[in-house]
Each structure stands twice: as structure tokens, then as C-alpha cells.
N, C-alpha and C positions, 0 to 999 in steps of 0.2 A: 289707081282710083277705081272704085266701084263702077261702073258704067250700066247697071242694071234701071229699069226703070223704078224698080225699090228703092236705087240710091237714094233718094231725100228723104224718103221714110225712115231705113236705114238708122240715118244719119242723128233723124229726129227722134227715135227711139234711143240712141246712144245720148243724145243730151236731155232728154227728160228723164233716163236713168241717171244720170249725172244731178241733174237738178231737184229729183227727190231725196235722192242720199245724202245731200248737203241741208236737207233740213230733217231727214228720220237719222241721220249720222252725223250730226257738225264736226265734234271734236278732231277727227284726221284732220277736216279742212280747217278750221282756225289756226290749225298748227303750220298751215303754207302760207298763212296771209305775211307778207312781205312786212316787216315793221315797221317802215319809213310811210305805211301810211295811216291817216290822220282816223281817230276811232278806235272802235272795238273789231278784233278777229269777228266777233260773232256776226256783226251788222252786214261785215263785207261776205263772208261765210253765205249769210240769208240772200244778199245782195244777188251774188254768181248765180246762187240754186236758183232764184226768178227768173233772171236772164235767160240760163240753159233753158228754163222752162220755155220762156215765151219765143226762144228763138226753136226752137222742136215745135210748137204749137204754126210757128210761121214758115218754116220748113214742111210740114204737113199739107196743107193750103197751098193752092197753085197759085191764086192770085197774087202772094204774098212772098213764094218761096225765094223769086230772086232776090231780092231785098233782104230777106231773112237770110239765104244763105251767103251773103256779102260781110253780113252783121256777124254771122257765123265764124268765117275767115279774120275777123277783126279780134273778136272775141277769143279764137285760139290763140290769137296773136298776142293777144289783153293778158292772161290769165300763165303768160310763161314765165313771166319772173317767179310766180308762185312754184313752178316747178322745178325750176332752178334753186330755190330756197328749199322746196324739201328734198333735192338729192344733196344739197350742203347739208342739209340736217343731218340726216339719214347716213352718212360718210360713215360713220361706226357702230352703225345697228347690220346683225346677222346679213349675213350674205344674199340672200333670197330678198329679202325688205332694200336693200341696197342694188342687189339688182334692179327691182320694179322700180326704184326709183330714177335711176338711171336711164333706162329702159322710158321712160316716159320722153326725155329730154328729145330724143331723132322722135317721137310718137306725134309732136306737135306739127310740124313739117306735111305730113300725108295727110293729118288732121285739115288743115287750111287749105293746101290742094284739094281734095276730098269738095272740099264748101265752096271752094271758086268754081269745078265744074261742073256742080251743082247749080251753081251763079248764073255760067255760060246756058246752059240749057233753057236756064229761066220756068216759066209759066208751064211749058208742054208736060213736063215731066205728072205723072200719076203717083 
């Protein structure tokens, strides 16, 4: 895990990159939305991008960040079935596209460590 005092910026620049391209790019991510739930890909698609957003915005902000990056770790935690569904998807598309898919699945893992000690640190962190 990162240990820099940038870590939670970091972090928070990784999910608001996350959380723009889910509304300037939807289509890849409608395509993870897990079926079994209720709605439209698109809604839950829009849904994620805000979330990422506002937890980068609260990862940012010291007052805020522990919280946010607890929310963060949950949130990784939220969003793996969706990854799970696209390397099922993904099982017979080119090698490389099959790779990254895969390749994301252990990517969750360091992700949520990553956010928890961020957590620990709490408020000090800049």
C-alpha cells in the first residue's frame, strides 16, 4: 500500500478518474452491471460514476477522509461482482481484453487495503 502522504489523493484522483469515464464512456460499464439487479445498466452505470466521484471529493478533504475512505473499502468491496461478470464475459474475447479482465479480479484486494489505511491514518493525512 502506498504510504506516501499523497496516498489519499492518490487514491482520489484514481476514483474520480473512475467516476468521469463512467459518464463521458458508459457503454463498457453498463456492460458489468450484474443482471440480477433491478433497473436499467445505465441508472446503476450513472449511480457508481457519483459515488466514485463523491468518495475522491471526500478522500480529498481531511475532515472527511476517514469516513470516506471506509466508504471507499466498502465500495471496492460493492462493485466486485461487476468484475467478476466481466471477466465471465470477457472468457472469449482476444487475449489482452481477457487478460485485463482477469487481471482486475486479485486488483480489488490492494484496492480495499489501499482505502482501510487510508481509514487508519484518518484526518492527519494532507
Amino acid at each position: 500500500m502506498p504510504r506516501s502522504p499523497r496516498s489519499p489523493l492518490l487514491l482520489a484522483g484514481l476514483l474520480a478518474t473512475a467516476g468521469v469515464t463512467h459518464f463521458a464512456a458508459p457503454r463498457p460499464y453498463d456492460a458489468t452491471i450484474p443482471r440480477g439487479l433491478p433497473g436499467k445498466p445505465r441508472t446503476w452505470t450513472y449511480a457508481s460514476g457519483a459515488v466514485e466521484l463523491a468518495l475522491a471529493a471526500g478522500l480529498a478533504l481531511p475532515k472527511t477522509r476517514r469516513t470516506a475512505a471506509l466508504a471507499t473499502a466498502a465500495f471496492f468491496v460493492g462493485v466486485f461482482p461487476a468484475n467478476v461478470k466481466m471477466a465471465a464475459d470477457w472468457r472469449d474475447r482476444p487475449a489482452p481484453l481477457k487478460a485485463a479482465a482477469l487481471g482486475r479480479l486479485p486488483l480489488q484486494l490492494p484496492l480495499v487495503l489501499w482505502a482501510r489505511s487510508i481509514a487508519k491514518k484518518g484526518e492527519g493525512q494532507a
